[in-house]
N, C-alpha and C positions, 0 to 999 in steps of 0.2 A: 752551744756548748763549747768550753773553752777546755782546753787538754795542758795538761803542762808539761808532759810526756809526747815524742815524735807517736803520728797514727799515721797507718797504712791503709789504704783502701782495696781491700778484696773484692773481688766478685766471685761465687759459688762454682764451680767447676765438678765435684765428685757427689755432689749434691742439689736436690731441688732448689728452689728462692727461699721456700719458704722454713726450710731446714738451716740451721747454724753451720757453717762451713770448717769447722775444726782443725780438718789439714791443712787447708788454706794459712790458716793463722798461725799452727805451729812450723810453716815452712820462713816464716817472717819473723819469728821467733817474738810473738803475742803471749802478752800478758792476760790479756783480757777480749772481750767482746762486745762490740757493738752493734747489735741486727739491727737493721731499717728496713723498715717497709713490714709486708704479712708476713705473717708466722704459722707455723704447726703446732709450737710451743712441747716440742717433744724435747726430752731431758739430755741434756748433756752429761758427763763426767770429768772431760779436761783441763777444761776454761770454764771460771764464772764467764756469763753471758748478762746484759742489757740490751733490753728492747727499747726500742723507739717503733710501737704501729706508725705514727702517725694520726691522721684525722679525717675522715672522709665528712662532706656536709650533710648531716641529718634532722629532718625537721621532725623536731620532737613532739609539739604538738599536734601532726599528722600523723606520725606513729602511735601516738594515744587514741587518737580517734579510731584507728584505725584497729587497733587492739578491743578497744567498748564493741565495735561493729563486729567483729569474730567469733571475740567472747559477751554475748550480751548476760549472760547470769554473772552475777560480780560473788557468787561462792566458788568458782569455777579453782580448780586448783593446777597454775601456770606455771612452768619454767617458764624464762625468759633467756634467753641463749645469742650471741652474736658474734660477727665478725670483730677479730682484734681489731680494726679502722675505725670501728664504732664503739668502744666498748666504753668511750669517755662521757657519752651520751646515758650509761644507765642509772648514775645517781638522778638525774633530771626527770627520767623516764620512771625509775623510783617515785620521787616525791609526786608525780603527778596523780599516778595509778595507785599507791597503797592506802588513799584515805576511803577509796571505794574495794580496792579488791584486797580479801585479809587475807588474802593463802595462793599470792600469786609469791613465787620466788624469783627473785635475782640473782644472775651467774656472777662470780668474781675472777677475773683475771689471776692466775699464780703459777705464772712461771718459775718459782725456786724449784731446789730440788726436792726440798724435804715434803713436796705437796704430791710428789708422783709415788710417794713413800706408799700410801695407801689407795686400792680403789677399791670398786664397788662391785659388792661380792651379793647375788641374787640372796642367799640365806647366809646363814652362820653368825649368832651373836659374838663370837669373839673378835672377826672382822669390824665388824661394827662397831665395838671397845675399841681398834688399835688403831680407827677411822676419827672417833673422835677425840683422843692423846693428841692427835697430829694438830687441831685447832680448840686449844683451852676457851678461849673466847668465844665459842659457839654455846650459845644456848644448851642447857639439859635435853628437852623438849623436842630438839633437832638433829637428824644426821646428818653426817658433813659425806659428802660423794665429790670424789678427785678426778678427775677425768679430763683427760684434752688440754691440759693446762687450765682447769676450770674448777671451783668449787661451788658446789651447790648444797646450799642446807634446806632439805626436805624435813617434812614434820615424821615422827619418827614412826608413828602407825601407821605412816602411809609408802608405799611402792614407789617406787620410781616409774614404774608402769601405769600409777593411777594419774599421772601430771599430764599434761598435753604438751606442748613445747612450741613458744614462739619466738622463730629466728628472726635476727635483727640481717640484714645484708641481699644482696644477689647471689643467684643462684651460683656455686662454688663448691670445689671438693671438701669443707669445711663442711656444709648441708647435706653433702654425702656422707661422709663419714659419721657426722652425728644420726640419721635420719637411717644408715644402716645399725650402729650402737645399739641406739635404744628402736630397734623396729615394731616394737606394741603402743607406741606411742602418737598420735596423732598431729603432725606437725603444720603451724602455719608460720605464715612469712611477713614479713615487709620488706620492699624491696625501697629503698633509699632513692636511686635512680628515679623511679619511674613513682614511687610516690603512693602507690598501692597495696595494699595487702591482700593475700588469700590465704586460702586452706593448700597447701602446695599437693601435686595432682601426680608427686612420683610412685609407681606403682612398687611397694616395696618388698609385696609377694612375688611379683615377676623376675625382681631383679634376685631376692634369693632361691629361685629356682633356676636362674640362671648361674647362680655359684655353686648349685650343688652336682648341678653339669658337671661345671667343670672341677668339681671334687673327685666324680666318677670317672673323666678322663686320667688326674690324676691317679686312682685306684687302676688303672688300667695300664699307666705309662710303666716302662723298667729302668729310663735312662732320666735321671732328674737333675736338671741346670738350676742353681742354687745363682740369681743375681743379686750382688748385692749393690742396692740401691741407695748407700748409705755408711758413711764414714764418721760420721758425727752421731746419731742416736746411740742414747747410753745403752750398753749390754747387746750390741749388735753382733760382737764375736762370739758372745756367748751363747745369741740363737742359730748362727750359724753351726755351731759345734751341737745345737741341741736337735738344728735339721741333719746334717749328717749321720750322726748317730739314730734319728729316728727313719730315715729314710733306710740306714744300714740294715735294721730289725727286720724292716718291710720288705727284705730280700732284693734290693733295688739299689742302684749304682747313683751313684752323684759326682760332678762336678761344679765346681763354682770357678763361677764370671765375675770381674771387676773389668767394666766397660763405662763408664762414665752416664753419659744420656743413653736412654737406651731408644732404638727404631728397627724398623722391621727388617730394611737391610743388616742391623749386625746378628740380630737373632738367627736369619736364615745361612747364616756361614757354620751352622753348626746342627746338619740333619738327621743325627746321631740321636740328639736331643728328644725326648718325645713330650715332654712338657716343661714351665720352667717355675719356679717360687719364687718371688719379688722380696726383698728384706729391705723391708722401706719405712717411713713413717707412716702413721695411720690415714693419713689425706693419701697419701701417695700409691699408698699398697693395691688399693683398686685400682688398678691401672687395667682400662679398657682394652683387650688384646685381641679385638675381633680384626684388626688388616695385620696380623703379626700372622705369622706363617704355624706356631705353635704357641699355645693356649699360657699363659700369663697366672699364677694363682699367688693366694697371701698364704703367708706363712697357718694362719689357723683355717686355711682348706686343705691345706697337705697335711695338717696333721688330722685331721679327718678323715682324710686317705692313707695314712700309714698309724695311727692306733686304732685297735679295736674298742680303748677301753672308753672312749671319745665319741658319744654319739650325736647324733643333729639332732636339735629340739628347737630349731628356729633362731636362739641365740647367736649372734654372729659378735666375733672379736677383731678389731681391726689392732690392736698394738700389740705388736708379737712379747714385749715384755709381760703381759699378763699370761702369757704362758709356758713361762719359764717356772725351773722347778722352786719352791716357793712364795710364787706368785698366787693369785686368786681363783684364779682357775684352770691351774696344772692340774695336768691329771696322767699320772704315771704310765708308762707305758706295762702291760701283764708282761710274766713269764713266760715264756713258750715253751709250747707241750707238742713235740715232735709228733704224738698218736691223735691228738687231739685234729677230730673232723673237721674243726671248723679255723684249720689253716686256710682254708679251699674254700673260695663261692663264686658268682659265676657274673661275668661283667652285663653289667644292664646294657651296654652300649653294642657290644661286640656280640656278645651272646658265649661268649670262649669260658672256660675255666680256666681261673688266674688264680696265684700264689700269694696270701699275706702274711708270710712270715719269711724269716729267714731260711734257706735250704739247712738241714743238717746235715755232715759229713755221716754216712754212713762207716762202722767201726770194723777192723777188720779182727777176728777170733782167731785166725794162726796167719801170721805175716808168713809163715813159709807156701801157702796154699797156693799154687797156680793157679787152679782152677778160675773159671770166666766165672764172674762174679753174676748173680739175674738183674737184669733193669727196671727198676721201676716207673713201670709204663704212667703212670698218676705224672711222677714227676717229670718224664720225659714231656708230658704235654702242655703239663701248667707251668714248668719254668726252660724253656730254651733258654738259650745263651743268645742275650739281646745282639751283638753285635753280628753275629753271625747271620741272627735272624733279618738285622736292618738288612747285609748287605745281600744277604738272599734274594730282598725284595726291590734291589735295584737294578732296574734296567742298562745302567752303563758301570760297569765297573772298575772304570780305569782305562790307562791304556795297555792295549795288549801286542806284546811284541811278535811272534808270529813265524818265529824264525824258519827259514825254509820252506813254507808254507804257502809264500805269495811272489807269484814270479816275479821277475827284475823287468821294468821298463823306463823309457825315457822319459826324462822330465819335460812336462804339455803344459800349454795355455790353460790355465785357470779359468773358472767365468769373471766375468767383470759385472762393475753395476753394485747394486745395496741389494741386501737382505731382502727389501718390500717388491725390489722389481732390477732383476737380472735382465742383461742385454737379448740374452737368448731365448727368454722368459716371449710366449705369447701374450700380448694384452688381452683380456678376458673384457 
């Protein structure tokens, strides 16, 4: 590629690899973008952007064979799904397989913006109408579903749920994040490397009963670390602004972190903390947090923890934009009814009664009245004041001055030696 304009060479810093680094470019004072290498293909707003994946080597006649053996009924109705490294491979892969299989589909690359315009919304025909405006060139016959940077035209009586889905690549948080999406879907693989395909063997009930864990911890935490994991995905201030305010409802305190990479030493400088919400791209947001000192969630497991009008039905969203107000499936946060019983339920974890709503100031009927106001013992127990309660619960708290308290003597020999074995220390 020849430039006729000076280029500068970035590398990612406030951002994953596989995210477009936006600050980076507007510090160099960028016109434009050029990503190399993997992508998430999540939306920008700053800078147009250009990809270059790349090419990884795929043998395409082993991936077909490989596909007939999996799928041996040729009615069988397939997504075809891959890594952007390979994605130059599915024209080929195309003409091999469509003169046998009539109702397999192929994914399309589309990284613009106007592709992230619409996604895919389980019911609602008017969704559906403003699905397929966005691609005139699609078929009557077909719905066009946007997702991940990906188009997919499904036959229009059929479910996304009725497809099976075979991914092109190695195992990668790309296969996660699709494989959590769409999790009633039945996924197989090919693995390019190694040259083999299967039925892939990740257990996708176990791992959403592991997020629903940690939904409940969230429901349980009062002090929530908001990180944001991302400077370049389009509308990230705006989810930011939409955790704060939702977290605010849910009667619970927030703070937000901009730390760059994140690891378990920076998390632990802050034990105030009781959980924290990831604002990241949809590969990213999963971020496994089992050696982190406190529990790691995405943006649509907090809200799951602080709306009531939100419930679990298995569905899982990994890109916080689709839950934003206007999006596909926002779902407004109710009004709150200070009499209303069911501010109060009871932690599955802890077993305590805890608070989801926000506290109400009680009103006062004559500002002249001294009288001691009665306590409301309900509220006394389901919402302490978190900070109080951390430092209640810690063993050192600070240092303490003592004045008068400890007689005066001279200053002595220290022990000598390391931590693991003191001079004075008997050997054992």
């Amino acid at each position: 590629m020849r430039l006729k304009r000076p280029a500068t060479l970035l590398q990612g810093i406030y951002s994953k690899s596989c995210c477009v680094d936006e600050v980076a470019a507007e510090h160099v004072g960028a016109d434009c973008i050029i990503h190399y290498g993997r992508a998430c293909l999540s939306p920008s707003r700053r800078l147009p952007v250009m990809y270059v994946f790349g090419q990884r080597p795929l043998d395409v006649k082993q991936c077909a064979a490989s596909f007939r053996q999996l799928y041996p009924d040729t009615q069988s109705r397939v997504v075809v799904l891959c890594d952007v490294v390979y994605s130059y491979v599915l024209d080929d892969l195309r003409n091999i397989l469509h003169p046998e299989y009539k109702h397999v589909v192929f994914s399309s690359i589309c990284p613009d913006r106007t592709s992230f315009i619409s996604c895919y919304q389980s019911e609602g025909p008017s969704q559906e109408k403003n699905e397929k405006s966005q691609c005139r060139d699609s078929p009557k016959s077909q719905k066009l579903i946007c997702r991940f940077g990906r188009q997919i035209a499904t036959e229009e009586n059929y479910h996304i749920d009725d497809y099976g889905m075979f991914y092109l690549g190695p195992e990668s948080l790309t296969l996660t994040n699709f494989m959590m999406s769409w999790n009633k879907c039945t996924f197989c693989t090919f693995n390019p490397i190694t040259g083999t395909g299967r039925q892939d063997s990740l257990n996708v009930n176990k791992a959403l009963m592991k997020r629903y864990y940690l939904i409940e911890r969230a429901r349980d935490a009062q002090v929530v670390g908001i990180l944001v994991g991302t400077l370049g995905v389009a509308d990230y201030l705006s989810v930011i602004d939409h955790l704060k305010e939702l977290i605010r409802k849910a009667g619970k305190k927030s703070y937000t972190f901009v730390m760059g990479r994140l690891n378990a030493a920076k998390l632990a400088n802050f034990l105030e903390v009781d959980i924290y919400v990831l604002v990241a791209c949809p590969e990213n947001s999963l971020l496994d947090s089992s050696e982190f000192y406190r529990p790691v969630v995405t943006v649509f497991e907090m809200e799951l923890a602080c709306n009531k009008a939100r419930e679990w039905t298995g569905e899982y969203i990994t890109d916080f934009g689709d839950l934003l107000p206007g999006a596909c499936s926002h779902v407004p946060v109710p009004a709150e009814n200070p009499e209303d019983d069911g501010n109060y339920d009871v932690s599955l974890i802890t077993g305590y009664l805890r608070s989801t709503h926000l506290p109400q100031a009680q009103p006062q009927n004559d500002s002249s009245c001294t009288a001691v106001a009665p306590r409301n013992e309900m509220l006394t127990v389901a919402e302490p004041h978190c900070s109080a309660s951390h430092l209640a619960s810690r063993s050192w708290k600070g240092l303490e001055q003592k004045l008068g308290e400890t007689p005066v003597t001279k200053a002595v020999e220290g022990r000598r030696g390391i931590a693991i074995a003191y001079e004075d220390e008997v050997n054992s």
